[in-house]
C-alpha positions as CSV (number, residue, x, y, z in Angstrom):
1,X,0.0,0.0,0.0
2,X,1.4,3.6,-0.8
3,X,2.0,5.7,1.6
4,X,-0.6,8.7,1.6
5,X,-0.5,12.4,3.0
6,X,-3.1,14.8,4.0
7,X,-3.7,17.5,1.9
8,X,-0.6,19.8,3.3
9,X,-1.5,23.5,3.9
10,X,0.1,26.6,4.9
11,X,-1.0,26.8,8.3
12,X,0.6,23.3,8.2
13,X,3.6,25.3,8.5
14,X,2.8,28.1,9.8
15,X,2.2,26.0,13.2
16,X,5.5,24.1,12.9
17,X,4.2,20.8,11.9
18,X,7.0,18.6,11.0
19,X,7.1,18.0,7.7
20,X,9.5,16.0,4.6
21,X,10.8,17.4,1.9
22,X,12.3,16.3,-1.2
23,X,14.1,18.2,-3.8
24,X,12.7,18.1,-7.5
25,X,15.7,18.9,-9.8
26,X,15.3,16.9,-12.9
27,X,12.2,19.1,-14.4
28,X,10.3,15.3,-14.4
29,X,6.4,15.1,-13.1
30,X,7.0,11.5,-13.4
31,X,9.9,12.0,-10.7
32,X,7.7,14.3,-9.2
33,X,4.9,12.2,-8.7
34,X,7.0,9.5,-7.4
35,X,8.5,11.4,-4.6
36,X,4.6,12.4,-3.9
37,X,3.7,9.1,-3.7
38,X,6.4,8.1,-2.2
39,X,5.0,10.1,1.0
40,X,6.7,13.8,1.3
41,X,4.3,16.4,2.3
42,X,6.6,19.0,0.5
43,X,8.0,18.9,-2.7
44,X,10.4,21.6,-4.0
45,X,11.3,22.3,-7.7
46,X,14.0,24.1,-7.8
47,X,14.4,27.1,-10.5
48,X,17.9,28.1,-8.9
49,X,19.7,25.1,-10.1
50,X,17.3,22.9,-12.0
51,X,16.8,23.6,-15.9
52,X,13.3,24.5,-15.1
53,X,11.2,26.6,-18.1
54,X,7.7,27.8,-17.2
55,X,6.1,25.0,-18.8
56,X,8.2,22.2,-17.2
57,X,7.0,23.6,-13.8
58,X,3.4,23.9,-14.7
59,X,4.1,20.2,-15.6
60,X,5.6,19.3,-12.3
61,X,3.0,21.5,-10.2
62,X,0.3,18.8,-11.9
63,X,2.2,15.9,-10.7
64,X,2.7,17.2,-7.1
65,X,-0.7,18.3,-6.6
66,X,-2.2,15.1,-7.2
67,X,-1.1,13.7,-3.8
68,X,-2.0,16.7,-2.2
69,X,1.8,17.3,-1.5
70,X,2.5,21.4,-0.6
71,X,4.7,22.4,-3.5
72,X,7.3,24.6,-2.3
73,X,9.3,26.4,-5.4
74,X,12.5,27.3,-5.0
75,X,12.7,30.8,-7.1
76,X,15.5,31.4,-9.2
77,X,16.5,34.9,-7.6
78,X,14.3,37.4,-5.2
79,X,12.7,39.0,-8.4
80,X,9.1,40.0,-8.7
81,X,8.6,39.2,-12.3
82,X,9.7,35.4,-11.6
83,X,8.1,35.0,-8.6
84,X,4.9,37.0,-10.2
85,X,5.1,33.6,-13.1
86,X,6.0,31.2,-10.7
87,X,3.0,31.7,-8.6
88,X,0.7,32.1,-11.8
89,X,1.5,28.8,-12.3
90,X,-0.2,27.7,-9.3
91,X,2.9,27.3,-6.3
92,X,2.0,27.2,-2.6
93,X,4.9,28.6,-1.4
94,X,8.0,30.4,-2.3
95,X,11.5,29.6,-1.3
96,X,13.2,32.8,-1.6
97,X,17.1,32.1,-2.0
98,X,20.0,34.4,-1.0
99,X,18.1,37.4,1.2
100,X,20.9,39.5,3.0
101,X,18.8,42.4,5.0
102,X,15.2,43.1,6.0
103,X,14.3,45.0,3.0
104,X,15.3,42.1,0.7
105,X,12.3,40.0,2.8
106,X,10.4,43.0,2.9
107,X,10.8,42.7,-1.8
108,X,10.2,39.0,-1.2
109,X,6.6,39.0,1.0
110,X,5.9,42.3,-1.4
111,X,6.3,39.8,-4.6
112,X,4.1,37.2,-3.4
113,X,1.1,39.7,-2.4
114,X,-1.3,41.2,-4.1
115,X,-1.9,44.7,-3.3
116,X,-2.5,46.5,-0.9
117,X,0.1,43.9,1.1
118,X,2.4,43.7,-2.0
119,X,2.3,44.5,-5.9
120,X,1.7,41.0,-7.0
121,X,0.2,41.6,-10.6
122,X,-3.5,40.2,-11.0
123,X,-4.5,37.7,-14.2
124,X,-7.8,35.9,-14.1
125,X,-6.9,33.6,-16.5
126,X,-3.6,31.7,-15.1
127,X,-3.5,28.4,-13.5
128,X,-3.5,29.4,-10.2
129,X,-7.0,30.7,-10.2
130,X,-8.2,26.9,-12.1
131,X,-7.8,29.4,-15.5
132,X,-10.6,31.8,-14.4
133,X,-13.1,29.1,-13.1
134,X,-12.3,29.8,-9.2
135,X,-10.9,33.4,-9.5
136,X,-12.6,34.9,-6.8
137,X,-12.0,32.2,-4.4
138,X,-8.2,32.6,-5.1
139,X,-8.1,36.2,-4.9
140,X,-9.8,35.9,-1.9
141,X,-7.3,33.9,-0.3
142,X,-3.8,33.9,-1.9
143,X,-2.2,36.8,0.4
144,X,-3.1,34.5,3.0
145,X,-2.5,31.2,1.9
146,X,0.9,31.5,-0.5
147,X,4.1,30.6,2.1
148,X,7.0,32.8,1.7
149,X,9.8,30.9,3.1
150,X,13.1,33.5,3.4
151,X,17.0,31.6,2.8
152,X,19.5,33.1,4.9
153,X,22.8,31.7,3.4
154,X,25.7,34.3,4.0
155,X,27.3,35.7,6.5
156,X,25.3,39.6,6.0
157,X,22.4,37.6,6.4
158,X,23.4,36.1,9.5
159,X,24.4,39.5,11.0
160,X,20.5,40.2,10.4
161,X,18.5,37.3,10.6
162,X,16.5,38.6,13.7
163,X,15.6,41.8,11.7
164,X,15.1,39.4,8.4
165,X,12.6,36.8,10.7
166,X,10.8,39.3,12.3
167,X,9.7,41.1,8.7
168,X,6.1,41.3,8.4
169,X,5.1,38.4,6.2
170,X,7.5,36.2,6.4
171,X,6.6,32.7,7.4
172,X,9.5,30.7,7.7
173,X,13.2,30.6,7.5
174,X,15.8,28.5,5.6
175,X,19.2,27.9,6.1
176,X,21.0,27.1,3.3
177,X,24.2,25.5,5.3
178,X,26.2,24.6,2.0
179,X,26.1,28.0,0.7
180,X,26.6,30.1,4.2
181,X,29.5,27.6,5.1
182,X,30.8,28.8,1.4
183,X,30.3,32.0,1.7
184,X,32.3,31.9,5.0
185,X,35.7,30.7,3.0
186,X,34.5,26.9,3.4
187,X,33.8,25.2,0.4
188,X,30.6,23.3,1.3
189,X,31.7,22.4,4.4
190,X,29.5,23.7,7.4
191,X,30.9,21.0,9.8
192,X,33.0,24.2,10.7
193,X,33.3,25.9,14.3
194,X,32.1,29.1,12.9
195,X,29.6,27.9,10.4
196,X,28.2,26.0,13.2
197,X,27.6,29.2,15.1
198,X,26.5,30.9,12.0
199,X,24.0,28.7,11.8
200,X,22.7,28.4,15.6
201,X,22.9,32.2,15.5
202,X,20.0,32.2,12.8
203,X,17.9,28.9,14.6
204,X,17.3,31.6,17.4
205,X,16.0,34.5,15.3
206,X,13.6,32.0,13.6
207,X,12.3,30.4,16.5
208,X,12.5,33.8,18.4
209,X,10.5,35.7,15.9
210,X,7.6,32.4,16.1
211,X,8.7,31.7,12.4
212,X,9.3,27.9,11.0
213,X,12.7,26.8,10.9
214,X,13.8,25.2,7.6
215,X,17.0,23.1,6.3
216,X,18.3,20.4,5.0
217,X,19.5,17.2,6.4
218,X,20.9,13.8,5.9
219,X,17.9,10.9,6.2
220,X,18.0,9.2,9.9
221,X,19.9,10.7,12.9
222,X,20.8,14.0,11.5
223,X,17.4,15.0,10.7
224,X,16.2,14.1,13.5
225,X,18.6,16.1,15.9
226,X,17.2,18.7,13.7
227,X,13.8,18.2,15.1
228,X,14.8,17.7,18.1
229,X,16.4,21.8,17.8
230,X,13.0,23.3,16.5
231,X,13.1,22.4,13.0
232,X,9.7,21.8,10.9
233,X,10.6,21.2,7.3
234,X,13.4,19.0,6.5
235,X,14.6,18.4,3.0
236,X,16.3,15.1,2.6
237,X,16.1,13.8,-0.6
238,X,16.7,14.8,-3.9
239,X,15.7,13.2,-7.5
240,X,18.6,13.3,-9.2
241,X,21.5,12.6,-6.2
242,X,19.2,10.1,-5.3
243,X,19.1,8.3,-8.6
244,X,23.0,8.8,-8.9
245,X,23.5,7.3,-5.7
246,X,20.8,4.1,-6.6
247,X,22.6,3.7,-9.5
248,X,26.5,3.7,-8.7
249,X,25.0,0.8,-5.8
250,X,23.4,-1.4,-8.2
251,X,26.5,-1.3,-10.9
252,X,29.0,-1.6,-7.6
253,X,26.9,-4.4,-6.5
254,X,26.7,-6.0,-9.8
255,X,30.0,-6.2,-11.0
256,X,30.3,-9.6,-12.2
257,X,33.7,-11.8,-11.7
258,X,35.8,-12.4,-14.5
259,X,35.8,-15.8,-15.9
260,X,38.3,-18.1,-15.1
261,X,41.7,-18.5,-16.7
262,X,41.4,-21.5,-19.3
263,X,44.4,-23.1,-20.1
């Protein structure tokens, strides 16, 4: 029997319910329907790194919402056009990547909103309001319901994460650890003293400021001790690592002996 999950919402969130994540990087809705089935409440195309088009996401949006996973779409840059298309498309939630001071959260909430909280652009006719068949409904509710999830990954954004959590509208924070222990002079490498402290520095202005605490982790012990230190959204699986690493086992585990030496 699948695995099933609720219908995942934002005050799903919003209230710190812990939740799993999985990266969609390949572009695929058949990926992204696996990982839906598979059981993740969250599923995150990524338009940072992944060679998403608009189309491909519309595609992948389909896929997740079938499940009634909570798709979480990692923007490409804190830019109000893209943001504007992405949520056209029909997202739930925004991952905002690379925000350095309170007015950059302050653009980001501003992008998802329609006015008079932001200067979202209205269309009747998009996917996000069932192409005009359920407009009013989703004007009605989008300001409230679309989750704008802030990244904090370098060091200017650590120095003002409690100013950055505390912007009105902003319903959870992300750290990114890879990029903030990079952007430190460690390449990728957050295991560092000062990383470390980076990091715990912005899991209080989160949790101070009431907002969900986001991150990724490694499956098992690691995510939970993340958990365990007020974590709510975990990502710890990706499409494409998780193929590579599937398939290097099953070659590695299927080399076959050489034949014997025939005299």
């Amino acid at each position: 029997m699948l695995k099933t999950v609720d219908v995942i919402t934002a005050e799903d969130l919003r209230s710190g319910r812990r939740l799993l994540g999985a990266w969609c990087h390949t572009t695929s809705p058949v990926c992204a329907e696996i990982l839906a089935k598979s059981g993740y409440e969250v599923i995150v195309p990524d338009m940072e790194h992944g060679p998403y088009s608009l189309p491909t996401l519309t595609g992948v949006l389909q896929a997740i919402e079938s499940r009634g996973c909570f798709a979480m779409v990692r923007a490409p840059w804190n830019d109000m056009v893209r943001i504007k298309q992405i949520l056209d498309c029909g997202a739930h939630g925004i991952h905002v990547p690379y925000v350095q001071t309170a007015e950059e959260a302050a653009y980001a909430v501003r992008s998802c909103k329609y006015p008079m909280d932001g200067w979202r652009g209205v269309a009747s006719n998009q996917r996000a309001t069932d192409y005009g068949m359920d407009k009013a409904n989703y004007f009605a509710r989008a300001n409230c319901d679309v989750i704008v999830m802030i990244a904090i990954e370098t060091p200017e954004g650590v120095r003002n994460a409690r100013a950055i959590a505390a912007t009105e509208g902003v319903d959870g924070i992300f750290i990114g650890p890879n990029d903030l222990a990079t952007s430190m002079g460690h390449m990728a490498d957050p295991s560092q003293p000062d990383v470390r402290e980076a990091i715990r520095t912005v899991e209080e202005a989160a949790l101070a400021e009431g907002k969900f605490l986001a991150s990724i982790a490694a499956p098992g012990a690691d995510a939970q001790a993340k958990f365990d230190r007020g974590y709510s959204l975990l990502y710890v699986f990706s499409d494409t690592s998780g193929l590579a690493q599937a398939a290097l086992a099953a070659r590695r585990n299927s080399v076959p002996a050489p034949l014997p030496d025939r005299d």
